[in-house]
C-alpha positions in Angstrom: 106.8 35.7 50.3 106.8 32.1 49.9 104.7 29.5 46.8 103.1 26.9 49.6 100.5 24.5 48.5 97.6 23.1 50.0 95.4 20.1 48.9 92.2 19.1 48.7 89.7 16.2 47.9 86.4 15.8 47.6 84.0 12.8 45.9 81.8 13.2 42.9 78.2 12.0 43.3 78.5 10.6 39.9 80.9 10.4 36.6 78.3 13.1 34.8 79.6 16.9 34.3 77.0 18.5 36.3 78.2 16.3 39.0 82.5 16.5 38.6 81.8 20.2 38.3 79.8 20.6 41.1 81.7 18.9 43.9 85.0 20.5 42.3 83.7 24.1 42.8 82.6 23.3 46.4 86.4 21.8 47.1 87.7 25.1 45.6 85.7 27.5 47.1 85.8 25.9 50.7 89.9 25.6 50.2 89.8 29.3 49.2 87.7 30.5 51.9 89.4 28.4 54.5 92.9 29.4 53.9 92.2 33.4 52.7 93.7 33.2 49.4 93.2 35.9 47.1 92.7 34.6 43.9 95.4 37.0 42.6 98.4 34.9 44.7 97.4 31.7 43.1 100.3 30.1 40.6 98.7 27.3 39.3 96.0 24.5 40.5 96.3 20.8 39.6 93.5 18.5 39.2 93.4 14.7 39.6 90.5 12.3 39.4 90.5 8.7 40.0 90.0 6.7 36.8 86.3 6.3 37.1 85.7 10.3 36.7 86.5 10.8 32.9 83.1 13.0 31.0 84.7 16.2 32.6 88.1 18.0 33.2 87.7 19.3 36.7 89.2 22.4 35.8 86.6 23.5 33.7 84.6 24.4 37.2 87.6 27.1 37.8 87.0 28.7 34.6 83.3 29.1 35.1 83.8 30.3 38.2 85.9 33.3 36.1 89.4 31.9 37.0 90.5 32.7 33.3 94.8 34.0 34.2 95.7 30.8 35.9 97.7 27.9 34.7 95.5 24.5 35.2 96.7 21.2 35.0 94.6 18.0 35.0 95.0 14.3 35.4 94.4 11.1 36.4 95.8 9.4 40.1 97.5 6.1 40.4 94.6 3.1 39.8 95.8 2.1 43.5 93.7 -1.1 44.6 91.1 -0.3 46.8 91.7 3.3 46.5 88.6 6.1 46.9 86.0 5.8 43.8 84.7 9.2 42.3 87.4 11.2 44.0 88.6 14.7 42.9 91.5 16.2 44.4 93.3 19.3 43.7 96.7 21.0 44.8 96.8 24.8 45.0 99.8 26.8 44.7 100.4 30.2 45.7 102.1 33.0 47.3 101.8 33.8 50.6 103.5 35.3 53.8 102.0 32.6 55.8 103.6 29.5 57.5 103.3 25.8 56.2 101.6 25.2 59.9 98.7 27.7 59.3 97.6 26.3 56.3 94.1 23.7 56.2 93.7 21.0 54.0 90.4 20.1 52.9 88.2 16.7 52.7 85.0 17.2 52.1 81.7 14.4 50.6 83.8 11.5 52.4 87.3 12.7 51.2 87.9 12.6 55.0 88.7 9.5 54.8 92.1 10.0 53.0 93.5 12.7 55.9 92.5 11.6 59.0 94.8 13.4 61.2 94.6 16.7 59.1 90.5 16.7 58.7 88.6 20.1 58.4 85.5 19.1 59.9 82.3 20.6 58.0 84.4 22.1 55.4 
């Protein structure tokens, strides 16, 4: 068994809790049910918003969703000029038997933007 990661991004309607919280539970649940990970495999999950998304640590949404035993880590991504506004992004690592080639990234809420070749459309 192997510790692979897969990433993730989504965008935040607005810089207000309800709304970081929201988009983030959506990004993990859709990068959960997409790639079958049981929750008891994960390692650790890292969080990144742009600068513009500061009144909530993203993480937060994974302990409400009962995600109490795994190691979160949150910060900010590079202020890169003309970058994506609002975004959240996360990076999941966990065990697994599978291969780096069946694994799905996931861009969701205009997020697609940022991985055009490895898109999940709908997801």
């Amino acid at each position: 068994m192997r510790c692979r990661g897969i990433r993730g991004a989504t965008i935040a309607s607005s810089n207000t809790k309800e709304d970081i919280l929201s988009a983030t539970r959506e990004l993990l649940q859709k990068m959960i049910e997409t790639n079958g990970i049981d929750k008891e495999e994960i390692a650790s999950i890292f969080f990144t918003t742009t600068m513009d998304l500061n009144v909530e640590f993203p993480a937060a949404a994974a302990r409400e969703l009962g995600w109490t035993d795994i190691a979160f880590l949150c910060g900010h991504e590079m202020n890169v000029q003309n970058g994506l506004a609002k975004c959240i992004r996360i990076m999941i690592l966990f065990n697994t038997e599978k291969k780096a080639s069946e694994l799905a990234r996931v861009y969701i809420r205009g997020a697609e933007v940022l991985r055009q070749e490895t898109r999940i459309e709908g997801r």
